[in-house]
ROSE-4610 file (N, C-alpha, C; in Angstrom, 1 decimal, always signed):
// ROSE-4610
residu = [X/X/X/X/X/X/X/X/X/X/X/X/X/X/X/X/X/X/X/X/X/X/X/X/X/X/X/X/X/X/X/X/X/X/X/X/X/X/X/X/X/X/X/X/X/X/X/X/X/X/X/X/X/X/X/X/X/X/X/X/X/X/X/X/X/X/X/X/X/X/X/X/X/X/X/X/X/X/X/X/X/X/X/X/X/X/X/X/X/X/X/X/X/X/X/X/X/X/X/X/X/X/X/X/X/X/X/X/X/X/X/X/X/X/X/X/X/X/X/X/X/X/X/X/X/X/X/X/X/X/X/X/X/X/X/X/X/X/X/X/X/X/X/X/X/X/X/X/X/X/X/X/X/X/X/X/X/X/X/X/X/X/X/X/X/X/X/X/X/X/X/X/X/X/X/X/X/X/X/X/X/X/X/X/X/X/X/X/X/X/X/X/X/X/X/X/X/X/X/X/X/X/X/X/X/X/X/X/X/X/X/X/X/X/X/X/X/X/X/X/X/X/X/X/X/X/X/X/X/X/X/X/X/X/X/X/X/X/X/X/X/X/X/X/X/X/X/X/X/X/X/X/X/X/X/X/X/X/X/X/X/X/X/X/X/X/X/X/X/X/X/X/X/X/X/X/X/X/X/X/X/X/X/X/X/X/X/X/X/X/X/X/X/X/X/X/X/X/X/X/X/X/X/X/X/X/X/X/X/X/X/X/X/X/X/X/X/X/X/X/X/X/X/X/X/X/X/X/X/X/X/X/X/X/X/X/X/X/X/X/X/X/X/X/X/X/X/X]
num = [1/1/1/2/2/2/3/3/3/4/4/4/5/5/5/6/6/6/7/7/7/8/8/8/9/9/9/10/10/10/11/11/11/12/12/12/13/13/13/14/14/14/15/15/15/16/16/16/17/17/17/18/18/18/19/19/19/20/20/20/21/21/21/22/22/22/23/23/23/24/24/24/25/25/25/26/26/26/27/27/27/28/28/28/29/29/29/30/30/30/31/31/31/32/32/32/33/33/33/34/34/34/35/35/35/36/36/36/37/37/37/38/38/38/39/39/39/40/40/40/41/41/41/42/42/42/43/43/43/44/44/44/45/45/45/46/46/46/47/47/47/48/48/48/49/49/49/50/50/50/51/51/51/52/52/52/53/53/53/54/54/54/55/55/55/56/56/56/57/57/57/58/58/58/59/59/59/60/60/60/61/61/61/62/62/62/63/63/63/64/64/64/65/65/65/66/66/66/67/67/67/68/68/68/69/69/69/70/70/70/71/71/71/72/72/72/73/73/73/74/74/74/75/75/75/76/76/76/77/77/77/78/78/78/79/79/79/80/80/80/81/81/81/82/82/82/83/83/83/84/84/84/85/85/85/86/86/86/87/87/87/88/88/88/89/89/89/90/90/90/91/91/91/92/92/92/93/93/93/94/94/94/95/95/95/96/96/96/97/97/97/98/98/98/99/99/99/100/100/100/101/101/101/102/102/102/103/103/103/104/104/104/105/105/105/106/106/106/107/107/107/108/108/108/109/109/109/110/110/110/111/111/111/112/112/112/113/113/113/114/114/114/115/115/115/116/116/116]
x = [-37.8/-36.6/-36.6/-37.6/-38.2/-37.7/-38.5/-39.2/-37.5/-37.1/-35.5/-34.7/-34.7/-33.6/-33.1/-32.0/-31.8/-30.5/-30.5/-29.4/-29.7/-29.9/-30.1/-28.9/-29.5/-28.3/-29.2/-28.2/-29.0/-27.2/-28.0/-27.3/-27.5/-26.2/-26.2/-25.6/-26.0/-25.6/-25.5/-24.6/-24.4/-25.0/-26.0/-27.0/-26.0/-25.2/-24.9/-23.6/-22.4/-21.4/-20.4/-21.5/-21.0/-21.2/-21.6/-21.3/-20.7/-20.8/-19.7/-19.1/-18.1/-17.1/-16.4/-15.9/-15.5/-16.5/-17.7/-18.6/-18.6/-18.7/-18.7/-19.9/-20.5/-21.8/-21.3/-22.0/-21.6/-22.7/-22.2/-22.8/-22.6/-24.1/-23.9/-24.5/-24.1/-25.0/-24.6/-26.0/-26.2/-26.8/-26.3/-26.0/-27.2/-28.2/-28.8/-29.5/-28.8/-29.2/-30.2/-31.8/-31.5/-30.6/-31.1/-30.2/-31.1/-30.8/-31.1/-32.1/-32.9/-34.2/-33.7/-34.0/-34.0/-35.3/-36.5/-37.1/-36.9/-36.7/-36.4/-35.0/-34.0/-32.6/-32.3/-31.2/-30.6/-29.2/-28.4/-27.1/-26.8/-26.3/-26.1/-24.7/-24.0/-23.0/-22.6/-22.1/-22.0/-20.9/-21.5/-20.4/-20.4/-19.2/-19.7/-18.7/-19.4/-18.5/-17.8/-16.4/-14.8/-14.5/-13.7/-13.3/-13.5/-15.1/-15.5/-15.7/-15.0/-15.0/-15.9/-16.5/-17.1/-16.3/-16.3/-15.1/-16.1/-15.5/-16.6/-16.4/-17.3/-17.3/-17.5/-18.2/-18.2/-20.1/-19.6/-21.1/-21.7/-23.2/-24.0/-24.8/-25.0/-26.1/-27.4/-28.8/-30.1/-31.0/-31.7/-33.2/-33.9/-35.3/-36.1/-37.6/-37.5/-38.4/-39.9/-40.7/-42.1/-42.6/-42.6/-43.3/-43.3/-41.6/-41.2/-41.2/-41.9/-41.3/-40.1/-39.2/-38.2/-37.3/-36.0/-34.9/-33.8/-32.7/-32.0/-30.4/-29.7/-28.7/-27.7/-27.9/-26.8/-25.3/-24.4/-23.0/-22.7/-21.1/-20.2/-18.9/-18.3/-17.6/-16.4/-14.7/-13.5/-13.8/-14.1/-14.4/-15.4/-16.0/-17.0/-18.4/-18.5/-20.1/-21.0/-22.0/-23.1/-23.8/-24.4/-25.4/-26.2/-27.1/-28.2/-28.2/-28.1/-28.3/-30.5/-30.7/-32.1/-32.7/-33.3/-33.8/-35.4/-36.3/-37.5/-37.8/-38.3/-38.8/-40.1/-40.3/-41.8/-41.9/-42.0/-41.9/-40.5/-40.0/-38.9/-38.0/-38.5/-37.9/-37.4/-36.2/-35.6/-34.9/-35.8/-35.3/-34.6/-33.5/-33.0/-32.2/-31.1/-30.1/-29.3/-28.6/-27.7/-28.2/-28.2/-29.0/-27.9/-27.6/-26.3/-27.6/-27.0/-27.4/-27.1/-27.5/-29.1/-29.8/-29.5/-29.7/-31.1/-30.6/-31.3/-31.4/-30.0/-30.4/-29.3/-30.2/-29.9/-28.2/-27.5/-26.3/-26.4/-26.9/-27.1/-28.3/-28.5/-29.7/-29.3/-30.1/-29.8/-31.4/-31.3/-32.3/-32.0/-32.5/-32.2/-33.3/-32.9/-34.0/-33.5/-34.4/-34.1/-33.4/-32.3/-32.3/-32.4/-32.1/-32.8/-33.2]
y = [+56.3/+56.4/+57.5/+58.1/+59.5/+58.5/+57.6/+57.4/+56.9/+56.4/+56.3/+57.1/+58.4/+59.5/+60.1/+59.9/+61.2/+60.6/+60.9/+60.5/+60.0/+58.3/+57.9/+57.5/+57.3/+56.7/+55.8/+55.0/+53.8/+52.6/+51.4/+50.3/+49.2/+48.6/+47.4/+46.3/+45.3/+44.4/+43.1/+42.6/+40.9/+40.1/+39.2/+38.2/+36.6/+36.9/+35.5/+34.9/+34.8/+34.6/+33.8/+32.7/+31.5/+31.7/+32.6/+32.6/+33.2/+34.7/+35.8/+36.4/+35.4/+35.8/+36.6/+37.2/+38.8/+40.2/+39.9/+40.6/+41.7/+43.2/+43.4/+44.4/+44.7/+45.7/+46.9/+47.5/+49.2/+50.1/+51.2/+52.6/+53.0/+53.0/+53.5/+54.7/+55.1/+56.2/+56.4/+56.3/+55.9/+57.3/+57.5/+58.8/+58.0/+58.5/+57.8/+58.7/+58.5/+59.3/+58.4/+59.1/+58.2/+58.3/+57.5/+57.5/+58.0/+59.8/+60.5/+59.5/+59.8/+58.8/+57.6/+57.0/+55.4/+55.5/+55.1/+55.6/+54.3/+53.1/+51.8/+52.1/+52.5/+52.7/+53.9/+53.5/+54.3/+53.9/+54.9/+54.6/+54.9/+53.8/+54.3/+54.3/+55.3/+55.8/+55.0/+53.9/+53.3/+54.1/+54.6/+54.8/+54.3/+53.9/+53.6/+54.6/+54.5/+55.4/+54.4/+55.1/+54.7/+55.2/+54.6/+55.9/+57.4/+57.6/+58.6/+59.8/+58.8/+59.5/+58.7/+59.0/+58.6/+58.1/+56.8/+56.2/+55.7/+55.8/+55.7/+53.8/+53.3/+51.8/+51.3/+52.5/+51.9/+52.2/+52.1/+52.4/+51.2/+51.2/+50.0/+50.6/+49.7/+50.3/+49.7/+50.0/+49.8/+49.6/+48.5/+48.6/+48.0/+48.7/+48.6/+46.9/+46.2/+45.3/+45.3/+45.8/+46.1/+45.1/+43.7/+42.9/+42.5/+42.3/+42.7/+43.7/+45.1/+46.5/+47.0/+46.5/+46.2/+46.9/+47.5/+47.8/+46.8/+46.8/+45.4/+45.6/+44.7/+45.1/+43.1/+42.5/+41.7/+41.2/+40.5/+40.6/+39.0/+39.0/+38.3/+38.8/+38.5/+39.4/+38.3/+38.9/+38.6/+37.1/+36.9/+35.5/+34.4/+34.4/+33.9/+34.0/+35.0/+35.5/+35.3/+34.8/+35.4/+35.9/+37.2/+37.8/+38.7/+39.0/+40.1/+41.4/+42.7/+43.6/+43.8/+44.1/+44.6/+46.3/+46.7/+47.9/+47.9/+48.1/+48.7/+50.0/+50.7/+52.3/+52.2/+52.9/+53.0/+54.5/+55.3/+56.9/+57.1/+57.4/+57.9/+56.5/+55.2/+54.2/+53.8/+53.1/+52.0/+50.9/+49.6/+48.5/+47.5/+46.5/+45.9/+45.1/+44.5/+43.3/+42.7/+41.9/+41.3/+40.1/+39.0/+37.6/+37.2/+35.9/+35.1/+33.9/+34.1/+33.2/+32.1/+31.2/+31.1/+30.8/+30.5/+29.8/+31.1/+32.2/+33.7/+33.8/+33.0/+33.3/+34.5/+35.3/+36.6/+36.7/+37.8/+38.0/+39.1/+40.5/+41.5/+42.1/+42.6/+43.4/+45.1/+45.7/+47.4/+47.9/+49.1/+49.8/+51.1/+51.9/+53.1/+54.7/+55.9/+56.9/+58.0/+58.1/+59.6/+60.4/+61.4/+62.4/+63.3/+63.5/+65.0/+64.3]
z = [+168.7/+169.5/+170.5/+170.1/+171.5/+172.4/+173.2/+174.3/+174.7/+174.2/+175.2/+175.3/+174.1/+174.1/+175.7/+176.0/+177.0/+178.0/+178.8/+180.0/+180.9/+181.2/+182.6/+183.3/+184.5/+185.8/+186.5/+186.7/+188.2/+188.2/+188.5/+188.6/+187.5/+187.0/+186.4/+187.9/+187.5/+189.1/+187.9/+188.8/+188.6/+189.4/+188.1/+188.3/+188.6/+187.7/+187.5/+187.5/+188.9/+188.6/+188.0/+187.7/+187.1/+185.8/+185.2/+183.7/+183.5/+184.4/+183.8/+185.0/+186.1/+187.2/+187.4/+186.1/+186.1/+186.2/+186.8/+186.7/+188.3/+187.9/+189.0/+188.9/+190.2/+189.9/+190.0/+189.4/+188.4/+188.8/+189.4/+188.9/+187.6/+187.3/+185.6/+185.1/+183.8/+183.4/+181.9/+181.2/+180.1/+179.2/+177.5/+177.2/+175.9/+175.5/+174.2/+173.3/+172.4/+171.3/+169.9/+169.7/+168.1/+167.0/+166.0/+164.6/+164.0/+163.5/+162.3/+161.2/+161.0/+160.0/+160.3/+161.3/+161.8/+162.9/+162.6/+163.5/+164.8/+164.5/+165.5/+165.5/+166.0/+166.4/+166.8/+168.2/+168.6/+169.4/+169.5/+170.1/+171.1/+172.4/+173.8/+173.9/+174.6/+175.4/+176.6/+177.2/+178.4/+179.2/+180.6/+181.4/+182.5/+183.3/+185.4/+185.9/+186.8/+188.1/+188.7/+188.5/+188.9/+190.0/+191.4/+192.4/+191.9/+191.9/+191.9/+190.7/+189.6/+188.0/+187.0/+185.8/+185.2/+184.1/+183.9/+182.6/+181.5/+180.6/+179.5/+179.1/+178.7/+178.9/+177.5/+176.1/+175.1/+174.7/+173.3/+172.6/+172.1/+172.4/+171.6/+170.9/+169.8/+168.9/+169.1/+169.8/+169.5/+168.7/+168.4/+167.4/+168.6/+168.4/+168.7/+168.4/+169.1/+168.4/+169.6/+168.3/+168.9/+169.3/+169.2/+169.5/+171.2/+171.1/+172.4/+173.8/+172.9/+173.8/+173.9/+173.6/+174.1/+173.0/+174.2/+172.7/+173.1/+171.9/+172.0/+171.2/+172.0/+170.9/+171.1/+170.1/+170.2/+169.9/+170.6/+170.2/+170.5/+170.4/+170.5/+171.1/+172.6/+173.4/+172.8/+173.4/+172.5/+173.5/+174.3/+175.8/+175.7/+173.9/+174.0/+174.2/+174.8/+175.1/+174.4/+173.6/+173.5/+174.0/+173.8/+174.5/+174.1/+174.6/+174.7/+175.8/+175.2/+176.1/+175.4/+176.8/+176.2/+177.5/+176.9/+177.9/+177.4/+178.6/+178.7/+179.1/+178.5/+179.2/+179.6/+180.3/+181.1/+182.3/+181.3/+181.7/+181.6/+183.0/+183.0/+183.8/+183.7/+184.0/+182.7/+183.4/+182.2/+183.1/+182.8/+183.0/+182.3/+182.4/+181.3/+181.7/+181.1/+181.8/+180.4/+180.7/+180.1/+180.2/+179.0/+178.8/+178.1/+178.9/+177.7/+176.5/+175.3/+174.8/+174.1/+174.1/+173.5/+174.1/+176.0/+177.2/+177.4/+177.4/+178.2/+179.1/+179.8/+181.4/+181.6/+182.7/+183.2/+183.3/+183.3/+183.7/+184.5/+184.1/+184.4/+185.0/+186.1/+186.0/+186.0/+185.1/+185.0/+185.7/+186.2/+186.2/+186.7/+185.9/+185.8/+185.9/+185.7/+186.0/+184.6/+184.1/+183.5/+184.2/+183.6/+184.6/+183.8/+182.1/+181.3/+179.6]
């Protein structure tokens, strides 16, 4: 859970209006911590920038699945959603998006930078 720990910022954008129309694209910045002896999990902090403030958007919880690279977290939104958030790290990059399922077509794209 090293390699994702820390505080990034970038953009989540909407891929896909026809699945998810209330979708708007976000300045984001993301707070991630692991879980205390869980070496595959960790917990992200979601926030976007509001006229100019940082509002907090809600915590997901992460596991890690090696096969994939990939960390991951799945739900069920109150609207019906299924979905997938997933993130890739690659240094101080993190790439990732929102996948409706069981289709896995894109909703989201995120990509983001370390900043500590």
């Amino acid at each position: 859970a090293a390699t994702i720990a820390g505080r990034w910022r970038g953009t989540s954008l909407c891929v896909d209006l026809k699945r998810a129309p209330a979708c708007k694209n976000e300045q984001v910045m993301y707070t991630i911590t692991p879980v205390a002896g869980v070496l595959d999990s960790a917990t992200m902090n979601a926030d976007k920038l509001v006229n100019g403030e940082w509002g907090f958007m809600g915590t997901i919880d992460l596991h890690y699945e090696s096969a994939a690279r990939e960390w991951r977290s799945e739900f069920r939104a109150p609207n019906g959603l299924n979905g997938r958030w997933w993130f890739a790290v690659r240094g101080d990059s993190l790439t990732g998006g929102l996948l409706d399922l069981p289709s896995r077509a894109p909703i989201r794209a995120v990509r983001a930078k370390r900043t500590r």
